[in-house]
N, CA, C and O of each residue as an XYZ file, in Angstrom:
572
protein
N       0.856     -1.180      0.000
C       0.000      0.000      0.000
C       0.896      1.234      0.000
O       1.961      1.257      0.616
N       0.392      2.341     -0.766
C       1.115      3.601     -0.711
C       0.223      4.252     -0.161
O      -0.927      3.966      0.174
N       1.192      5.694     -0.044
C      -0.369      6.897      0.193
C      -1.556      7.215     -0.607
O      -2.767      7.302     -0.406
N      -0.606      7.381     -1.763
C      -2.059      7.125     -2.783
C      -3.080      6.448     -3.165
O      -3.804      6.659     -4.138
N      -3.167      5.125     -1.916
C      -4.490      4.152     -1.634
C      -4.293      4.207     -0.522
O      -3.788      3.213      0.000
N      -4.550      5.178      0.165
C      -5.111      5.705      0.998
C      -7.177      5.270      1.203
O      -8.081      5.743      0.514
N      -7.286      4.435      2.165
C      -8.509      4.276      1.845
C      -9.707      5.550      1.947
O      -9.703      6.503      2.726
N     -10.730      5.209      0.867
C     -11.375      6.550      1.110
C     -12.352      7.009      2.461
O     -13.051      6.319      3.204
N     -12.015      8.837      2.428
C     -12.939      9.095      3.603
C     -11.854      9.694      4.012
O     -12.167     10.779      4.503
N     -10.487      9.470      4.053
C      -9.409      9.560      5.278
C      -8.311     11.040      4.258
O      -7.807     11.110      3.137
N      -8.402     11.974      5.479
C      -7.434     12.713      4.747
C      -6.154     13.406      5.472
O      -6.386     13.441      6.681
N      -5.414     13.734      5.293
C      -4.570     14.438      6.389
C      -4.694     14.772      7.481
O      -5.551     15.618      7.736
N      -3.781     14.158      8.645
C      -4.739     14.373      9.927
C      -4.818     16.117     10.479
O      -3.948     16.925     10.805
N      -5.683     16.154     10.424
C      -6.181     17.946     11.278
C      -5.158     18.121     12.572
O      -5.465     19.185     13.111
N      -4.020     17.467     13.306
C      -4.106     17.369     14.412
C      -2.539     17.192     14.392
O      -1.993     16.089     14.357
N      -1.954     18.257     14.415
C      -0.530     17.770     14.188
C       0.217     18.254     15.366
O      -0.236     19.149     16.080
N       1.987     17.361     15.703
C       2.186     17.588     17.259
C       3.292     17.105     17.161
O       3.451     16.056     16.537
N       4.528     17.891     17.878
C       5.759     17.122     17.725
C       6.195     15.627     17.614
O       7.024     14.997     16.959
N       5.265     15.356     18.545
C       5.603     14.010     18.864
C       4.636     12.836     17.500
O       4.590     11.709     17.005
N       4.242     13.731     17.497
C       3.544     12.696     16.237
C       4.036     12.634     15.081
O       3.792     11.635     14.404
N       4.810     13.627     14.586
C       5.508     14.650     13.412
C       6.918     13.592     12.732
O       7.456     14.096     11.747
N       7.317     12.651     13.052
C       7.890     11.666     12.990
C       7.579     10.612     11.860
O       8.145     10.102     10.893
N       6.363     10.565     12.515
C       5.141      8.837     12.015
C       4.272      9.920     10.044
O       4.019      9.614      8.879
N       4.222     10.747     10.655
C       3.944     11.451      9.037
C       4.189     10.662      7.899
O       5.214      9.982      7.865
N       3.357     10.657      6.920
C       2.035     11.486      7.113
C       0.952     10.834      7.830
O       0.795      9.640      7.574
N       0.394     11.220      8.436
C      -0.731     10.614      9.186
C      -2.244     10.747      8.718
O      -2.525     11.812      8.169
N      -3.117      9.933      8.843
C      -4.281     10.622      8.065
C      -5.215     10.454      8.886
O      -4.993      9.962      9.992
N      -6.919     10.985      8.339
C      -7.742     10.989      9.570
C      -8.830     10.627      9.113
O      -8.829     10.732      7.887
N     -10.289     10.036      9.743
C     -11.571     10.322      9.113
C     -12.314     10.420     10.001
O     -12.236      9.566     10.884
N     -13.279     11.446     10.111
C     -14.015     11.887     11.053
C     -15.568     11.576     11.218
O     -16.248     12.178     10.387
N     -16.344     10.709     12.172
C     -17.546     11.060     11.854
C     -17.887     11.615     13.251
O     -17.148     12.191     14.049
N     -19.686     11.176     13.380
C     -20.257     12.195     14.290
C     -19.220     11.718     15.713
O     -18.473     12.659     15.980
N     -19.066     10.854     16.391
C     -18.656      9.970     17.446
C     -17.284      9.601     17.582
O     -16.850      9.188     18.658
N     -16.574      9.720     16.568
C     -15.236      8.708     16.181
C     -14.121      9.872     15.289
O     -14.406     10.645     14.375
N     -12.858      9.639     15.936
C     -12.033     10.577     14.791
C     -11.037      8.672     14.065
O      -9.897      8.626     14.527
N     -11.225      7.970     13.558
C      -9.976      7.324     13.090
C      -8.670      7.744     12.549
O      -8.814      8.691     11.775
N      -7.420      7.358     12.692
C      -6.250      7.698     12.688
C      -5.829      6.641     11.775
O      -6.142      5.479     12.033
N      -5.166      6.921     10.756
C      -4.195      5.792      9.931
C      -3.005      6.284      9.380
O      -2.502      7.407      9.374
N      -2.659      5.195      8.915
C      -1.259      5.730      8.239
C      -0.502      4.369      7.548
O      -0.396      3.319      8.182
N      -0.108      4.494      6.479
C       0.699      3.351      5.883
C       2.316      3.283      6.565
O       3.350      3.902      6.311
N       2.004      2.331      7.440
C       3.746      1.869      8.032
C       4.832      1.730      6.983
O       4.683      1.235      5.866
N       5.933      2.231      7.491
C       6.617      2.482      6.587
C       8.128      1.788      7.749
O       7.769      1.066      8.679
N       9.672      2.066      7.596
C      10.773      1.501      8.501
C      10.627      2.228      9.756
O      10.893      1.604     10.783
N      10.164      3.716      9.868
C      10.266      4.811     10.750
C       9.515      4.227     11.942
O       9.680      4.753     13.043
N       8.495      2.910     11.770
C       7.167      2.793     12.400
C       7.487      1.744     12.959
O       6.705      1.264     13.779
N       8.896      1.006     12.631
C       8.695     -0.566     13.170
C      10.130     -0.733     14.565
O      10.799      0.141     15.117
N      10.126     -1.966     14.688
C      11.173     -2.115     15.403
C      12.355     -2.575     13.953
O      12.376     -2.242     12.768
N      13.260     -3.512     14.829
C      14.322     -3.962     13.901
C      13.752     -5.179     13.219
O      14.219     -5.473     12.118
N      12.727     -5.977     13.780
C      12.445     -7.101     12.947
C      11.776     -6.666     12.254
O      11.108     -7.545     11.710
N      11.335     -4.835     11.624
C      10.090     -5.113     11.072
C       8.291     -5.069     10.855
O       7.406     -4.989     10.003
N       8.627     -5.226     12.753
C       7.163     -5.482     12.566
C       6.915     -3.652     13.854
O       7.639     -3.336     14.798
N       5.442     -2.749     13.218
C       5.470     -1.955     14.281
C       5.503     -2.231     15.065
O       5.556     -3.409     15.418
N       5.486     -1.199     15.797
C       6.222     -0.775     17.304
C       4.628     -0.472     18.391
O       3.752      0.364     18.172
N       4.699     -1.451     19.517
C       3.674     -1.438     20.057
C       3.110      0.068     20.816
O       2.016      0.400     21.273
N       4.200      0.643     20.717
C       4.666      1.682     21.645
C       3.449      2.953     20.453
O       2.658      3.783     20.903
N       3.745      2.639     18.848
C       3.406      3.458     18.103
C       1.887      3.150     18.078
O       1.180      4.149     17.946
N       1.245      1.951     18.181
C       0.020      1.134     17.826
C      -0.784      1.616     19.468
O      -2.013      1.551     19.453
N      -0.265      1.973     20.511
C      -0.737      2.466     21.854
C      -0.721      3.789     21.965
O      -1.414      4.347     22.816
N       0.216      4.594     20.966
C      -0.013      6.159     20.964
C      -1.189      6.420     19.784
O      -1.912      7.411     19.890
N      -1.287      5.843     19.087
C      -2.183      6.680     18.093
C      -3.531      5.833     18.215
O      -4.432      6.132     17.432
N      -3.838      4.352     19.528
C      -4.941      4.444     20.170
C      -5.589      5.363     21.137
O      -6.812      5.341     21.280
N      -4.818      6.182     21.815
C      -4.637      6.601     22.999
C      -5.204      8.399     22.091
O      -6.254      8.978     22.370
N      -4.449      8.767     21.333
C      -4.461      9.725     20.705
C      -6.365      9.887     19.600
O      -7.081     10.865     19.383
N      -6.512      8.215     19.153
C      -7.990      8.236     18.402
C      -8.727      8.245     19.167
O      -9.595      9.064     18.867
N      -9.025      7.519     20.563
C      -9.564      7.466     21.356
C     -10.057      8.958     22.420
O     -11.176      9.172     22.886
N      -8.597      9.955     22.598
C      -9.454     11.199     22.695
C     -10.048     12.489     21.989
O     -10.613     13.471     22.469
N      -9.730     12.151     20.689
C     -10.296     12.864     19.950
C     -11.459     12.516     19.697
O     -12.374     13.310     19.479
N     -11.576     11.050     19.697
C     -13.116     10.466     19.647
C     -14.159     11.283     20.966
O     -15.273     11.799     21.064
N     -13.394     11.095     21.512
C     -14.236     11.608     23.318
C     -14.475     13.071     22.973
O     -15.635     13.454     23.120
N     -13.470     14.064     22.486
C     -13.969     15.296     22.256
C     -15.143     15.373     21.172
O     -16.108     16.072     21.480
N     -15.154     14.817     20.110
C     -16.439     14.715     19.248
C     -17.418     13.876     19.474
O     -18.352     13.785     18.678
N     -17.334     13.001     20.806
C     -18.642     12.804     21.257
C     -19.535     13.723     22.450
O     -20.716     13.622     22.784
N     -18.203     14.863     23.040
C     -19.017     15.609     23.822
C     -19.370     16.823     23.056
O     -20.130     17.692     23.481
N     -18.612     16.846     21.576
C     -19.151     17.938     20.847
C     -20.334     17.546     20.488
O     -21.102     18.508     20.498
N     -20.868     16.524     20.157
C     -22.242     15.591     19.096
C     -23.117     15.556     20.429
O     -24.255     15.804     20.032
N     -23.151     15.411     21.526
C     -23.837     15.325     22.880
C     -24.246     17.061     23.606
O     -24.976     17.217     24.585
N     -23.448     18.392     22.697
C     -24.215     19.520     22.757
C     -23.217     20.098     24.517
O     -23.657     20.657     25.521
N     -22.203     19.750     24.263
C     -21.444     20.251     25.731
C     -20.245     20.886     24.938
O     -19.610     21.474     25.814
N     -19.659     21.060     23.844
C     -18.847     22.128     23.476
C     -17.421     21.832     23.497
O     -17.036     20.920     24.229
N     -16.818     22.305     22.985
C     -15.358     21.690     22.917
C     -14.354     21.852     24.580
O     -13.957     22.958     24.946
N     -14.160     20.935     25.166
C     -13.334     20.685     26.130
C     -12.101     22.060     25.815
O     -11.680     22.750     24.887
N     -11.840     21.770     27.912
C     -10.098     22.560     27.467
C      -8.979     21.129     27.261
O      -7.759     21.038     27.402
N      -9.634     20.504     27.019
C      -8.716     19.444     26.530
C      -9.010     17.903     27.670
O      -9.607     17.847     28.745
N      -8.445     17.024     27.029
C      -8.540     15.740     27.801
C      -7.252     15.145     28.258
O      -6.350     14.882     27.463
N      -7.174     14.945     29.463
C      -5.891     14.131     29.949
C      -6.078     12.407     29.990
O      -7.183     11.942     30.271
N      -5.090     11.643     29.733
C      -5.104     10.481     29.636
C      -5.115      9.580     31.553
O      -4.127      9.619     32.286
N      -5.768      9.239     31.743
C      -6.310      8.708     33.251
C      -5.126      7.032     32.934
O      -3.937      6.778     33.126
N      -6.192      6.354     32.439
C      -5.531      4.794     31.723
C      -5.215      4.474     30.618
O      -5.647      5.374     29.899
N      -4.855      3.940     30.176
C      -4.377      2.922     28.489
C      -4.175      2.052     29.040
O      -3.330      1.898     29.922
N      -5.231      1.007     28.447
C      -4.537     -0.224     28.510
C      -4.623     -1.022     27.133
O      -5.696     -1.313     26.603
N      -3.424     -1.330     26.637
C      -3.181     -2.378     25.283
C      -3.339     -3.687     25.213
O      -2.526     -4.227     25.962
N      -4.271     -4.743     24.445
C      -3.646     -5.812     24.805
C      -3.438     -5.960     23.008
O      -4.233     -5.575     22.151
N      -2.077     -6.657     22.798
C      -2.066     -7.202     20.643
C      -2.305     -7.875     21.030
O      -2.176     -8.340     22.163
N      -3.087     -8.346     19.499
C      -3.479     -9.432     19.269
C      -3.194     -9.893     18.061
O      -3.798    -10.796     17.482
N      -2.025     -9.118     17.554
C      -1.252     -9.526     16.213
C      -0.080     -8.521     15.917
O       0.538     -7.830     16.727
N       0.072     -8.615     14.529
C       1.612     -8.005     14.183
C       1.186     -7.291     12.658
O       0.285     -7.806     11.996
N       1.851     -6.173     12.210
C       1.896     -5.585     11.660
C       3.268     -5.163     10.491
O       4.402     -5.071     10.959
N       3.114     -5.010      9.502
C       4.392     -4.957      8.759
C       4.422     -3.891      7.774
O       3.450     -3.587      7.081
N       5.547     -3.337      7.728
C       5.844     -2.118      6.732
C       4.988     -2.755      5.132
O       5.017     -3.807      4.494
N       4.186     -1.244      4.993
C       3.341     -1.516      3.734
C       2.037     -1.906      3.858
O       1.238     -1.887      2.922
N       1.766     -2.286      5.053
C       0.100     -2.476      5.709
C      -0.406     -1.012      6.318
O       0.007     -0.250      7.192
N      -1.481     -1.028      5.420
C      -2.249      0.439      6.177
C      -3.019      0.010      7.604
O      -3.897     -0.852      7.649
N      -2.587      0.681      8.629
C      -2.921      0.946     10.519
C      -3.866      2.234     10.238
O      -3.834      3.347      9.712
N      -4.819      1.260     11.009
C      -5.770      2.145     11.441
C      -6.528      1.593     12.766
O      -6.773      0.451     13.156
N      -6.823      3.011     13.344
C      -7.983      2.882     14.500
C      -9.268      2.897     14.244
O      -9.742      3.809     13.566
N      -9.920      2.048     14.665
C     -11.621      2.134     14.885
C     -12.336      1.934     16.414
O     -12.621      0.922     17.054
N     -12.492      3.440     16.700
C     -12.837      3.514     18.421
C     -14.566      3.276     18.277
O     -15.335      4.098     17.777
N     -14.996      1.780     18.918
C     -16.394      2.082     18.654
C     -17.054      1.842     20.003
O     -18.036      1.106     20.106
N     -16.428      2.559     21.180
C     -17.226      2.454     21.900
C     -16.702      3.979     22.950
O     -15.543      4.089     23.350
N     -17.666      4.911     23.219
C     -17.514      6.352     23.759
C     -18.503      6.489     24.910
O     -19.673      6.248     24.616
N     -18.291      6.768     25.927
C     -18.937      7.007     26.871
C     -18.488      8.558     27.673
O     -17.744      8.532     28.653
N     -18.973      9.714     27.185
C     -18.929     11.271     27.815
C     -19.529     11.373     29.140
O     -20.654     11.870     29.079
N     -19.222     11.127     30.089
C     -19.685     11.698     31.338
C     -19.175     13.015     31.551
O     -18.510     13.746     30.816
N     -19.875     13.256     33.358
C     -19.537     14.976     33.260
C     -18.048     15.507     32.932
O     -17.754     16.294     32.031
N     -17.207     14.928     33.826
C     -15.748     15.285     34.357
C     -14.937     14.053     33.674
O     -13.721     14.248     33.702
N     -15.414     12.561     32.936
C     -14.491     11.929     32.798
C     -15.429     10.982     31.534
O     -16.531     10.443     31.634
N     -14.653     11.045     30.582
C     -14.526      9.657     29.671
C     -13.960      8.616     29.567
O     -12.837      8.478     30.052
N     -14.756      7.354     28.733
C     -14.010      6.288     28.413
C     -14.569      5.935     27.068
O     -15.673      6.201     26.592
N     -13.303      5.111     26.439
C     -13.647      4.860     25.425
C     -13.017      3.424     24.901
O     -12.177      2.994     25.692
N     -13.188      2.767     23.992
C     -12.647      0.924     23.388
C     -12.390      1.327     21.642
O     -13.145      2.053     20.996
N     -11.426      0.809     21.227
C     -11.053      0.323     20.382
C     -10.271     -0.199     19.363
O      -9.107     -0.115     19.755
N     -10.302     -0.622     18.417
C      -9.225     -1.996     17.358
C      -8.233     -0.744     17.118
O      -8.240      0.459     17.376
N      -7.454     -1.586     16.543
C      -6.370     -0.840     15.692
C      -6.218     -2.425     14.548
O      -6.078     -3.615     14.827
N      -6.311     -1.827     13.484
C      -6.590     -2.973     12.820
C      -5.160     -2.741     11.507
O      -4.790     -1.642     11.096
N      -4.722     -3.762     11.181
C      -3.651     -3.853     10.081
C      -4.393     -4.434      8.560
O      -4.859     -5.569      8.464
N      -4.394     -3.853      7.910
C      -4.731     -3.797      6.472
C      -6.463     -4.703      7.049
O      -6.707     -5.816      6.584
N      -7.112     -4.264      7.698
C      -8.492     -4.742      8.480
C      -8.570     -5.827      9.493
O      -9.491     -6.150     10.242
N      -7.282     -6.347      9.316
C      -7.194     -7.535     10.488
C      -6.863     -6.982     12.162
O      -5.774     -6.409     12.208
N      -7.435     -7.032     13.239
C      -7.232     -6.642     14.402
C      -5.668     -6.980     14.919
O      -5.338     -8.133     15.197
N      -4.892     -6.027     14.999
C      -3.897     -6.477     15.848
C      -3.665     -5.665     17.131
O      -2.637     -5.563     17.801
N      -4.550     -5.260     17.259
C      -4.603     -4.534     19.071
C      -5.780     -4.068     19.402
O      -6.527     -3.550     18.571
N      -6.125     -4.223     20.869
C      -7.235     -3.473     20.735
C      -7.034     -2.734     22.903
O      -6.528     -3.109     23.961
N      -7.844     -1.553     22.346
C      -7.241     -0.947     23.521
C      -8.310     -0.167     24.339
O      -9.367      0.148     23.791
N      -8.078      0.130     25.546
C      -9.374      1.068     26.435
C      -8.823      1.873     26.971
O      -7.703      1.586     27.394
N      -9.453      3.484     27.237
C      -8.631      4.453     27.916
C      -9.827      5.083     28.880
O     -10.983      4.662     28.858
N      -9.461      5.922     29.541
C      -9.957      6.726     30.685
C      -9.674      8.202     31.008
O      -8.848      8.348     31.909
N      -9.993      8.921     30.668
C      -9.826     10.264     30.368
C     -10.223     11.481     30.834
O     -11.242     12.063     30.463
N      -9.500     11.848     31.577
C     -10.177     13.237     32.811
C     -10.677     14.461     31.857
O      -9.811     14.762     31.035
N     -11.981     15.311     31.762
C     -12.311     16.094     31.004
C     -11.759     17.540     31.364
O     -12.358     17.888     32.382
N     -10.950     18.440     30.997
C     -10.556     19.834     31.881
C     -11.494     20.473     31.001
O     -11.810     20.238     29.835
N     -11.954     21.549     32.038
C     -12.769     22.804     31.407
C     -12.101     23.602     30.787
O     -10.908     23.710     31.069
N     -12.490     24.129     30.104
C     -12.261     25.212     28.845
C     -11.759     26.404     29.565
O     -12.042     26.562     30.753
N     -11.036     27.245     28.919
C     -10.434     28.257     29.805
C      -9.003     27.850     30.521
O      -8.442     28.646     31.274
């Protein structure tokens, strides 16, 4: 896979950050509930054997997962957060991944309470699940 099959829907991610600025290009697709994150792995993404880096497959869950939470308290009529802090991550793989497979997140489960979110989901390699993850997320007020 290149960038240019890029699956459709997904475009440059809106959301750019030193630490992410590395893994580039990154891409995004947004609906009402869910931001997904992908990107075609490339050497930058893996360890030495090859296969990504769990470390990368737990940041850009961790990362879909609160952007998901901010566009479900935007879609729920409470307004854009002063941002979300990460409470838990927890990872478990359930497979392996290899340079040239398009990674992506699919967070399908969001729960907005007042002061704190949670949220579940895959990170899938060319659609096959190889991680899947849950986070916990303190809401800060705006301002």
């Amino acid at each position: 896979m290149t960038e240019s099959t890029v699956p459709e829907g997904y475009s440059p991610h809106f959301r750019k950050s030193r630490f992410t600025n590395p893994w580039e290009p990154l891409f995004s697709k947004t609906l009402a509930r869910e931001v997904s994150i992908g990107l075609v792995l490339s050497e930058a993404h893996c360890n030495s054997r090859g296969l990504v880096h769990g470390g990368l497959i737990a940041s850009l869950a961790d990362n879909a997962m609160g952007l998901s939470c901010v566009a479900a308290l935007q879609e729920d009529g409470r307004g854009a957060p002063g941002g979300l802090v990460t409470i838990t991550l927890n990872t478990d793989y359930l497979g392996s991944a290899r340079i040239g497979q398009w990674l992506a997140t699919d967070t399908h489960f969001v729960k907005a309470g007042g002061s704190i979110c949670f949220a579940d989901c895959l990170v899938r390699a060319d659609g096959v699940p190889v991680a899947r993850a849950s986070a916990t997320f303190k809401v800060l007020q705006a301002g």
